[in-house]
C-alpha positions in Angstrom: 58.7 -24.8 18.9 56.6 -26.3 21.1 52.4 -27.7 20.5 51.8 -24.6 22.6 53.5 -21.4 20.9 52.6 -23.0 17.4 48.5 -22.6 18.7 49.0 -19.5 19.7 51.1 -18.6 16.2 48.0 -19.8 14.6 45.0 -18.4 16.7 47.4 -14.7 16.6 47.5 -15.1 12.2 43.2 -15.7 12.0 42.0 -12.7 14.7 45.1 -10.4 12.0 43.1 -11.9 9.1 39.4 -10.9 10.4 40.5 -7.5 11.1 42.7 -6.9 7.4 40.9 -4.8 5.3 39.1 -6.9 2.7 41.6 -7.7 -0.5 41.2 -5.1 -2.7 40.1 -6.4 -6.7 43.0 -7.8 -9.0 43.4 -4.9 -11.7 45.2 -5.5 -15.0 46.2 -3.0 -17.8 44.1 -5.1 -20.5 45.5 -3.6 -23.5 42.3 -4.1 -25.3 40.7 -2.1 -28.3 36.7 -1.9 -28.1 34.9 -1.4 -31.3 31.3 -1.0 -31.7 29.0 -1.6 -34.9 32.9 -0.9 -36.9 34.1 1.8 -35.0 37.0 2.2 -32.7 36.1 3.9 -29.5 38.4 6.2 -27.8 38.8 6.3 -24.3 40.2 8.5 -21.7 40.9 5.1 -19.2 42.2 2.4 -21.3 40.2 -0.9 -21.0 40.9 -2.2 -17.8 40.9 -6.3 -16.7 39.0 -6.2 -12.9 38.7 -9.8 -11.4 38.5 -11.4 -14.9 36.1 -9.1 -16.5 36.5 -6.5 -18.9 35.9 -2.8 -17.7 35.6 0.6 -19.3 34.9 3.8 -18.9 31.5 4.4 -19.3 30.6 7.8 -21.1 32.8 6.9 -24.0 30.8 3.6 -24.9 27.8 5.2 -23.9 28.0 8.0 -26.5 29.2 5.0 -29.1 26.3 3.2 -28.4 23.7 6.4 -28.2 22.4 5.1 -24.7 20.4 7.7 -22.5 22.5 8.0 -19.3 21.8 9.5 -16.5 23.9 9.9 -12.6 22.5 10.7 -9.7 26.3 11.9 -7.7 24.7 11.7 -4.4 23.5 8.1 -4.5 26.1 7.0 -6.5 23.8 5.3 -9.3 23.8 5.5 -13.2 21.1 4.6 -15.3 21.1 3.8 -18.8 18.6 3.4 -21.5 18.4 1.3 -25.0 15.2 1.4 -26.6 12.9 -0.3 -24.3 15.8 -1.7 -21.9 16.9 -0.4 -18.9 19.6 -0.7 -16.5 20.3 0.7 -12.7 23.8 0.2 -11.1 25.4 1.9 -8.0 29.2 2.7 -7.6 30.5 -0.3 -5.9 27.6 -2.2 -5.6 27.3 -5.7 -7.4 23.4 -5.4 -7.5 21.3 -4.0 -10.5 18.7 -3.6 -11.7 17.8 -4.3 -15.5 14.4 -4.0 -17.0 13.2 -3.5 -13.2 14.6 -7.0 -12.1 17.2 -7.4 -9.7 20.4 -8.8 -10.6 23.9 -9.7 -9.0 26.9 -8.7 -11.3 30.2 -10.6 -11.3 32.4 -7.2 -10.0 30.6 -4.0 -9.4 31.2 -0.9 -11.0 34.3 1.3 -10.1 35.7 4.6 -10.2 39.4 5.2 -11.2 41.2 8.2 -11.3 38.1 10.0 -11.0 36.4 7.8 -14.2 33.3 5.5 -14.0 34.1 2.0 -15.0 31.6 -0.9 -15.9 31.4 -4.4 -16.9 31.2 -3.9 -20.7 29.3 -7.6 -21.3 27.1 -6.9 -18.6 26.2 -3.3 -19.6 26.3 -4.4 -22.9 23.9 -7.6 -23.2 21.4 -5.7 -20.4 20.8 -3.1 -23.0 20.6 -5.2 -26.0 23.8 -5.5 -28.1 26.1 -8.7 -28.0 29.7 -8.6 -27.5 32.1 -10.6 -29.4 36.0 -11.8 -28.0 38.6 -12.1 -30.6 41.2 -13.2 -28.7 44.0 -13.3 -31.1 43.6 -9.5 -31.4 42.2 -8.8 -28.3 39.3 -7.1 -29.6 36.0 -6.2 -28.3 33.1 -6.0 -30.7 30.3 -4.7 -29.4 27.0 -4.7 -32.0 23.3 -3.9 -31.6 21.5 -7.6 -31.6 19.3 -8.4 -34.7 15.4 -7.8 -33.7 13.9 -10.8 -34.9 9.9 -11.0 -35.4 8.0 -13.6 -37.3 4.9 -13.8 -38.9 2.6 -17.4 -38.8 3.3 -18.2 -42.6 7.2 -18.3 -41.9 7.9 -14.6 -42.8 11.1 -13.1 -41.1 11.4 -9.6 -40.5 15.1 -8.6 -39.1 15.8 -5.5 -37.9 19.2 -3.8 -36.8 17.0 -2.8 -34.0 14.0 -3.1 -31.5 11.0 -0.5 -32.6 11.0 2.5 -31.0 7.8 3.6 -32.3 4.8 1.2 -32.4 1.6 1.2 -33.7 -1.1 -1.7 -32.5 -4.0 -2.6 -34.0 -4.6 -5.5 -31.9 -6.2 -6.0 -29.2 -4.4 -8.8 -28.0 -0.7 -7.1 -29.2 -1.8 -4.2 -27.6 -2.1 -6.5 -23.9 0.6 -8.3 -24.6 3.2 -4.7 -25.1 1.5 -3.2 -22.1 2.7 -6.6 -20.3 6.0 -6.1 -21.4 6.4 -2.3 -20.3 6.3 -1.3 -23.8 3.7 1.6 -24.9 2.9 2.1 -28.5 2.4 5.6 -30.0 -0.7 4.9 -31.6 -3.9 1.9 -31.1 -6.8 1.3 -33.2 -10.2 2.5 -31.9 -11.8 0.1 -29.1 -15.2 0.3 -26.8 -13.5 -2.0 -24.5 -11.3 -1.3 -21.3 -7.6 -0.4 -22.2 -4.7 -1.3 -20.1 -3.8 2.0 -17.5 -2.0 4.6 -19.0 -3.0 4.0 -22.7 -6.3 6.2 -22.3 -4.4 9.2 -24.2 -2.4 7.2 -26.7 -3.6 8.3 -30.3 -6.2 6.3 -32.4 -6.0 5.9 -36.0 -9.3 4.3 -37.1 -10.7 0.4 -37.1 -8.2 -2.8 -37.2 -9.4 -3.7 -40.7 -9.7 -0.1 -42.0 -7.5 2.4 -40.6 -6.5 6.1 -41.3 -3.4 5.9 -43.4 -3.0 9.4 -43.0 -3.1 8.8 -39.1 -0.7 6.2 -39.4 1.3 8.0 -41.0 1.4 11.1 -39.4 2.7 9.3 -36.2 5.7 8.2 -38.0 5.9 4.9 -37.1 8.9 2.2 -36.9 6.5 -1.1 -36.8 2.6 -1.3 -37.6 1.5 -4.4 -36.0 -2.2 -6.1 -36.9 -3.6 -9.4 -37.3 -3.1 -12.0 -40.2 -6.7 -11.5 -41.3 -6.2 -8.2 -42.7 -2.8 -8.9 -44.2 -4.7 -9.2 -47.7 -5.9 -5.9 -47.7 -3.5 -3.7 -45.8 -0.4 -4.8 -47.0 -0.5 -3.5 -50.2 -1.0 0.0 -48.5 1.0 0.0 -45.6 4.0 -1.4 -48.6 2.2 2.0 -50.9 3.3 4.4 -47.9 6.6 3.0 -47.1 5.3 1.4 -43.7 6.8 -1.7 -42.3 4.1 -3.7 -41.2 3.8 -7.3 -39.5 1.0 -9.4 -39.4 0.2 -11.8 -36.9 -1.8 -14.5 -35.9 -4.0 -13.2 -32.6 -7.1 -16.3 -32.7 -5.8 -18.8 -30.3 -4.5 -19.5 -26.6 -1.1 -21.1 -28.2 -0.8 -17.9 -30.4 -0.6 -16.0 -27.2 1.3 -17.8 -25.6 3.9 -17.3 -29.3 3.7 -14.1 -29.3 4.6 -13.3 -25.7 7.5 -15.1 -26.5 8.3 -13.6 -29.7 8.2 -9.8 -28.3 10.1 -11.3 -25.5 12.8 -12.3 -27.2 12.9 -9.7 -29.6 12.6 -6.6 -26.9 15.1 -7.7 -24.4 12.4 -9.1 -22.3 12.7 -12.9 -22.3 12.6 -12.9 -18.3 9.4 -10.9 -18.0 7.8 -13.0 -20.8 8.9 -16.1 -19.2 7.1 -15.2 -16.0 4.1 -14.5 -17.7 3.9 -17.8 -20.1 4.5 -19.6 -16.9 1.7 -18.3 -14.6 -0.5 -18.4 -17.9 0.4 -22.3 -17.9 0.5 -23.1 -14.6 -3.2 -22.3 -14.4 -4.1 -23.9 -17.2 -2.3 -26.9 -16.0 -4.7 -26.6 -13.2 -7.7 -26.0 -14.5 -7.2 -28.7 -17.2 -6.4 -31.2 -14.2 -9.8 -29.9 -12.6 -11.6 -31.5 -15.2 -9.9 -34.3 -15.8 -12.2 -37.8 -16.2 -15.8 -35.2 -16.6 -18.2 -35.4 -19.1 -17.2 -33.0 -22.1 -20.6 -31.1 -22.8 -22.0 -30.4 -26.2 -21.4 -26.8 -27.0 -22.8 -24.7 -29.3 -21.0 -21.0 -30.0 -23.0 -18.2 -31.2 -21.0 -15.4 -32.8 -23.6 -12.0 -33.4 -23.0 -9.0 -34.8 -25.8 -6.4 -35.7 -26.3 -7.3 -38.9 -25.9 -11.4 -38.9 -25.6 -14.4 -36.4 -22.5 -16.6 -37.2 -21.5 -20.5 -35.8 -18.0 -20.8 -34.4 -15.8 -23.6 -35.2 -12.6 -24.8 -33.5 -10.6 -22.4 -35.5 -12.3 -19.5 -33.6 -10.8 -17.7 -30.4 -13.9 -19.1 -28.3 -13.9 -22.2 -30.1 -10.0 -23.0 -29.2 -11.1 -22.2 -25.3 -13.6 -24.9 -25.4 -11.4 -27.8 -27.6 -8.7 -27.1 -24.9 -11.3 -27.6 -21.8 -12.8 -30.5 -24.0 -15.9 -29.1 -25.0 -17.7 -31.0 -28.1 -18.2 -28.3 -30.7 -21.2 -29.4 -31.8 -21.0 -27.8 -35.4 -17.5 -30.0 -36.0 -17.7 -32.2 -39.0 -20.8 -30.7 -40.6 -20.2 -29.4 -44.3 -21.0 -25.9 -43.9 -18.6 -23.6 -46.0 -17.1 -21.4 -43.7 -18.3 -17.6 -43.9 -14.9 -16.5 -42.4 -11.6 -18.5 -40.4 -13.4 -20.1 -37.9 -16.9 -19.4 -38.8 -20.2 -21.0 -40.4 -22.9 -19.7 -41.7 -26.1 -20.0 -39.0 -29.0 -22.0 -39.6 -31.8 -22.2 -36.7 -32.8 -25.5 -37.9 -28.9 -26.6 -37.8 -28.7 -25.3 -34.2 -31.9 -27.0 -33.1 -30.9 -30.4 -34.5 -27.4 -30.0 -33.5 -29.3 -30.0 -30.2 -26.3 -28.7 -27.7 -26.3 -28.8 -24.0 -24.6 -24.9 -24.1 -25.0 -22.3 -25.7 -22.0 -19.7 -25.8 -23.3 -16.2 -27.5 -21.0 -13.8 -28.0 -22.3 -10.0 -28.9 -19.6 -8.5 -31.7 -19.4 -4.9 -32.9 -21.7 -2.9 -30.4 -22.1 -5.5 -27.8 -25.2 -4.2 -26.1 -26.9 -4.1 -29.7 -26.1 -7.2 -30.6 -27.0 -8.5 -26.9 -30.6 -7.2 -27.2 -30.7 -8.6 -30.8 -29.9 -12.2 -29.3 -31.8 -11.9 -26.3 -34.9 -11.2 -28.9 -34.1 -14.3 -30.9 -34.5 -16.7 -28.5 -37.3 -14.5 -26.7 -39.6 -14.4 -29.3 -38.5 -17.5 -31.6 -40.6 -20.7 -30.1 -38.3 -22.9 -32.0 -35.3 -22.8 -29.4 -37.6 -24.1 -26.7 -36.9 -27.3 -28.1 -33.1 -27.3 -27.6 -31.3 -28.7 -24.4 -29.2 -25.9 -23.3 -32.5 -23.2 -23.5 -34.7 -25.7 -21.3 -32.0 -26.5 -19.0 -31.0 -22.7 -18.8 -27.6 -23.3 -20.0 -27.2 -20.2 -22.1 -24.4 -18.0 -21.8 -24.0 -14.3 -22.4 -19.9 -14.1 -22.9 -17.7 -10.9 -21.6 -17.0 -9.0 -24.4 -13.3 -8.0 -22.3 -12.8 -11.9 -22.5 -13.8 -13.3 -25.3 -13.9 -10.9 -28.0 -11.6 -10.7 -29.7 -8.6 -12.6 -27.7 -7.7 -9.8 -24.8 -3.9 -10.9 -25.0 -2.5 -11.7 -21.5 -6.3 -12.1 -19.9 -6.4 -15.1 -21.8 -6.5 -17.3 -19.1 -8.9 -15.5 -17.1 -11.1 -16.1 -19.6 -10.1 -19.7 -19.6 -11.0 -20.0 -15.8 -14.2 -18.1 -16.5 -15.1 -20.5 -19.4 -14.2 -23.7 -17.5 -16.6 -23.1 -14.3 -19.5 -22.4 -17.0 -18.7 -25.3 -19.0 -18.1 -28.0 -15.7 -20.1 -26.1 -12.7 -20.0 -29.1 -10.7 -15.8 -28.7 -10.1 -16.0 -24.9 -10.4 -14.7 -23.1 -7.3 -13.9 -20.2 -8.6 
């Protein structure tokens, strides 16, 4: 054969190959039993080996598994539910969708002799379970994964699990679920602006004192409020048969924890990721803004109706201000504190303390406590005498920001803080 015929041999096999249908996927008879949380389950398909992934039918480990399913025949799509997980596939398609992010799978889902197949792992880990290989057996175990919370003195609470039914009573928890695409079934009673579409979702009464009996009522799986009322609300929520975790809510880094925690623990760990990294990407920057500046003296100013209180470091605002380098002028005096992160006020402290800003924030009914500090300092000669009220460097805080901790707006309040503390770099 000559150089000629053999290029023409060869130009005649690639145009064949280009016009072959595509090669159809390699499918072996697995012969593999599928067991979930102990249980065998039966199938009308037997376990199925497509391209080097396990498939099986999917009603049968659906039911197992008590996952919401739904099948739209004219699209071609089934949906599936666990808890607060969700995933979207089409017939044939190797994208998905889980949790409302889009996803490639290895092989797509098929139908075979007229049954839906899937990609047990993928299917599987997108709704929350993990599946273990025994390949001496060739077993699949499929279980729900443990739903892991902890609490800021080391307590570990480990469900079988994620929480169907949640009850906040913090503000901050309350942000950071709504972030997450998780709604609870009941909130503790606010003033402030609630994240949209948790205008009709039932209160039950004040973080430190709520109604038991509302609580209860709303049959709850979790009950979720801060640290500072562990004390006196364990007891009762341990009385009524309530399982109840307490965390930490004060700083920017217990934020930033917790998004990560309920991340984790609800299936969520891409949508928490993307929100830790924004929230630290602009601190990052406004950090670097300030870099080399003069840290001002700051003095914060915590009122409620009935007292006026000095915030240390170990306060929300007070942690905004040590991370943007603000001197917290009442550091290092021995005052004992009244509550975490507070001192009792003195006027003659705050005068001698003698801070270049002043930070108020108005607690409890904030327009109350607003005009009851705007009167202080109106009608009280003494402050005249201070820096920050000659220089006009007093500063009514957002109640939405800065109290208590909003959760996810965190940052914003950050950014807001930052062009108050360092107006000269402030562009914002």
């Amino acid at each position: 054969m000559n150089l000629k015929m053999l290029r023409k041999i060869i130009v005649f096999l690639l145009t064949l190959a280009i016009f072959l249908p595509s090669v159809s996927p390699v499918i072996a008879q697995a012969n593999i039993r599928v067991v979930y949380e102990g249980r065998a389950v039966r199938f009308d398909v037997e376990p199925q080996i497509i391209n080097g992934r396990t498939f099986v039918q999917y009603r049968p480990i659906a039911q197992a598994a008590n996952f919401e399913v739904s099948w739209d025949a004219r699209e071609r799509v089934i949906t599936a539910k666990a808890g607060n997980s969700a995933v979207v596939m089409t017939v044939d398609s190797a994208l998905a969708t889980v949790n409302g992010r889009r996803v490639t799978m290895h092989s797509p889902v098929r139908v075979i002799d007229g049954h839906t197949m899937v990609p047990l792992r993928f299917v599987a880990e997108s709704l929350g379970h993990e599946i273990i290989w025994n390949n001496a057996n060739r077993t699949v175990t499929m279980n729900r994964r443990a739903f892991v919370l902890r609490e800021a003195d080391g307590t570990r609470m480990i469900l079988d699990r994620a929480p169907q039914r949640i009850i906040a009573l913090s503000r901050s928890v309350i942000s950071i679920l709504h972030a997450l695409g998780i709604t609870p079934v009941g909130i503790h009673d606010t003033r402030l602006p609630l994240p949209p579409g948790l205008e009709n979702v039932t209160r039950v009464g004040l973080p430190h004192n709520p109604s038991i009996e509302r609580i209860v009522a709303l049959s709850p799986d979790l009950v979720i409020a801060s640290t500072r009322f562990k004390a006196t609300g364990a007891p009762i929520f341990t009385q009524h048969r309530l399982r109840a975790l307490f965390l930490d809510t004060f700083t920017f880094d217990d934020t930033i924890d917790t998004i990560r925690m309920f991340g984790e623990a609800f299936d969520s760990a891409t949508g928490a990721n993307r929100i830790i990294s924004d929230i630290e990407n602009r601190r990052d920057k406004v950090v670097s803004e300030i870099r080399g500046k003069r840290p001002p003296r700051v003095l914060i100013l915590f009122g409620t109706a009935q007292a006026f209180m000095f915030a240390t470091e170990d306060s929300y605002v007070g942690d905004l201000v040590r991370i943007l380098n603000g001197v917290n002028v009442v550091e290092g005096i021995n005052i004992p504190e009244t509550m975490p992160g507070f001192v009792p006020f003195s006027i003659e402290q705050a005068v001698a303390l003698n801070p270049e800003v002043i930070l108020r924030i108005s607690h409890g009914n904030p327009a109350e406590t607003l005009r009851l500090l705007q009167a202080e300092f109106a009608n009280n000669p003494i402050w005249r005498d201070v820096n920050a009220v000659k220089n006009n460097r007093v500063f009514d805080l957002d109640s939405n920001l800065f109290d208590p901790n909003p959760g996810v707006a965190v940052i914003d309040a950050l950014e807001q803080l930052a062009s108050i503390l360092y107006p000269q770099t402030a562009s914002r």
